[in-house]
C-alpha positions in Angstrom: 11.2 42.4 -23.0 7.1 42.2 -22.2 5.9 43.3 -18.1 4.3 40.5 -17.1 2.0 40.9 -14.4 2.8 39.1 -11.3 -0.1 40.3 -8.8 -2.5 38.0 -7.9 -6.4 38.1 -7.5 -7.5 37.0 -4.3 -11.2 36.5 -4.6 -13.1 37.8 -1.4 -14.5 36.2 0.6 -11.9 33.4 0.4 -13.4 30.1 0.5 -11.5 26.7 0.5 -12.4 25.4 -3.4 -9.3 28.3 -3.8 -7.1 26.8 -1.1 -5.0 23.9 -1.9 -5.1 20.9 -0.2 -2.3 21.3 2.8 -1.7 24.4 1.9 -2.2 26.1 5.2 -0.1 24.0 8.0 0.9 25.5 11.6 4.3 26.7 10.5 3.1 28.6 8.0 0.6 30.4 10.4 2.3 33.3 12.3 1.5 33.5 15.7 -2.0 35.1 16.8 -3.2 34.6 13.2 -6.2 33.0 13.8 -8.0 33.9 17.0 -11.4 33.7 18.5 -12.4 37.5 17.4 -11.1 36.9 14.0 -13.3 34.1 13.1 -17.2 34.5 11.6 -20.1 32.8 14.0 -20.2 29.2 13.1 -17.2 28.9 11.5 -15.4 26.1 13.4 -18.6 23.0 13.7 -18.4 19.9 15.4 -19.1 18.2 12.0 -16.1 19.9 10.4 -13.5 18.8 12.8 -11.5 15.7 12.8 -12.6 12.7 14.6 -9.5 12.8 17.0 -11.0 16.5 18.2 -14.5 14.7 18.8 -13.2 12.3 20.8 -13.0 11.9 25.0 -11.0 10.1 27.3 -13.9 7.9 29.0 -12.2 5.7 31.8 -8.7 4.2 32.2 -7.6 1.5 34.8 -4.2 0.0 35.3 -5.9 -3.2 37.2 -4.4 -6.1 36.2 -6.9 -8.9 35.8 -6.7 -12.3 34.5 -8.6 -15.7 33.4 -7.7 -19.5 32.8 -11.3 -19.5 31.1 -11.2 -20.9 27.3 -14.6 -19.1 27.1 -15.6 -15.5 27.6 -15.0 -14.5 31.2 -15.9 -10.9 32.2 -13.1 -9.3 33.9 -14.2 -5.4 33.8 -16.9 -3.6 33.4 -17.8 0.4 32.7 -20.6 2.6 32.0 -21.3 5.4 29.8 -24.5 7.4 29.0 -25.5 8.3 25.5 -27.9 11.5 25.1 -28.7 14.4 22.8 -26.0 16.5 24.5 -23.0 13.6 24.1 -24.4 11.4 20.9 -21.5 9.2 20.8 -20.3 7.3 17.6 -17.7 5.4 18.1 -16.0 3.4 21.0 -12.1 3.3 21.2 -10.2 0.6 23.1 -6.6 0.8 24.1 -4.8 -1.7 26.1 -2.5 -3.8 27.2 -2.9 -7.6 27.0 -0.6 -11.0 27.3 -0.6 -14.7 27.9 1.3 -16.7 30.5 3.3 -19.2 27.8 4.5 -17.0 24.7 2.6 -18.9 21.5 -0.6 -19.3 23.2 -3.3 -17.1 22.4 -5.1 -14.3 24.9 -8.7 -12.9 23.2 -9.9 -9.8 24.8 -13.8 -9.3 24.0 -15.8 -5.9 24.9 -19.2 -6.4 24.9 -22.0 -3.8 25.4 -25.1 -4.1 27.4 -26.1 -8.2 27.6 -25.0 -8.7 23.9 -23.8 -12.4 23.0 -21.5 -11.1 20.7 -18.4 -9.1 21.1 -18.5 -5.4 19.3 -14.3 -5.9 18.9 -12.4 -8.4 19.8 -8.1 -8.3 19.7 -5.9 -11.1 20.3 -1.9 -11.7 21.3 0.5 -14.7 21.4 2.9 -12.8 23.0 4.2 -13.4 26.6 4.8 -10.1 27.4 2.0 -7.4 27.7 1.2 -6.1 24.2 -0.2 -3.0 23.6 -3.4 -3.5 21.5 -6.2 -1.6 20.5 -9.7 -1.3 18.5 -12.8 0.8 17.5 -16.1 0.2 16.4 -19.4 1.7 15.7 -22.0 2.5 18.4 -24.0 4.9 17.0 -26.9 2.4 16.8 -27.1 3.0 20.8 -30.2 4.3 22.1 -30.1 7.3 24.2 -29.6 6.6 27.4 -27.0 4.3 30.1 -25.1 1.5 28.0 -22.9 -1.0 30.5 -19.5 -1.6 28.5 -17.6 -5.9 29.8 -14.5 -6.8 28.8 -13.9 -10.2 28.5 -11.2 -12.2 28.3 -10.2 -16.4 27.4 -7.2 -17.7 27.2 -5.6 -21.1 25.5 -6.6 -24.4 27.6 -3.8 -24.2 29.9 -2.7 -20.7 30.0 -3.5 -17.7 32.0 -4.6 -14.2 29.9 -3.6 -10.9 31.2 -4.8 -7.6 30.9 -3.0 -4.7 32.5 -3.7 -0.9 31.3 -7.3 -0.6 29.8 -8.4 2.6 28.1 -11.5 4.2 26.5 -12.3 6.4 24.4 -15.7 7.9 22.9 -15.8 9.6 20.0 -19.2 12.2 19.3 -21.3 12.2 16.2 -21.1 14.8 13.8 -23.8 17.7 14.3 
């Protein structure tokens, strides 16, 4: 019967076009692995981590507001600043929204600085808070302070709630 030879070449330094896709997961790390002295300068970037590591908690508020208007009615507002140091991308909106009569329809708006048109918009028919949520681009944002409104209408007839309200900012890439 023919030796076969089972050892592997491991070429050095190890770079990822040799690393599967997946391949390396948390349970197959043992513990103390990977740690601060063992890794080369520069080798963990902002642009090489996930957007969900980029991103900040902004503001939250559990105010519940609400509106009879059909037409965009501000109901809160926030500010954020935008500078070399924190060049934010996106804006992430989580909350909770409703309408007084199940069927009818509750449109949440946010709006930055004195635009005219909403940068996301979510809706609900539901009569019982829904939790909603939405992001979208502001990298297009000067440096500088950016007001953020939320605004809300409702169906003629109804009342639109919003409860919990949550942001998020999400940096740029360096």
């Amino acid at each position: 019967m023919p030796i076969i030879d089972m050892r592997v070449r491991i070429p050095v330094p190890l770079t990822t076009e040799y690393i599967a896709t997946g391949a390396i997961t948390t349970d197959r790390l043992a513990d103390e692995s990977i740690t601060t002295n063992k890794l080369a300068d520069l080798a963990v970037t902002l642009s090489k981590l996930h957007a969900v590591s980029r991103t900040s908690h902004f503001i939250g508020d559990d105010t519940e507001v609400s509106t009879t208007s059909t037409d965009w009615e501000a109901v809160k507002r926030f500010r954020f600043t935008k500078s070399s140091r924190f060049d934010w991308e996106h804006l992430w909106f989580v909350g909770q929204i409703k309408n007084s009569v199940s069927g009818s329809t509750t449109t949440l708006g946010i709006f930055i600085n004195e635009e005219t048109d909403p940068r996301g918009t979510i809706s609900t028919t539901k009569g019982e808070y829904d939790l909603v949520d939405t992001d979208f681009d502001i990298s297009d944002l000067p440096y500088g302070v950016h007001a953020v409104t939320l605004k809300m209408k409702a169906t003629t007839g109804t009342t639109a709630y919003c409860k919990t309200t949550e942001f998020y900012l999400t940096r740029r890439p360096a």
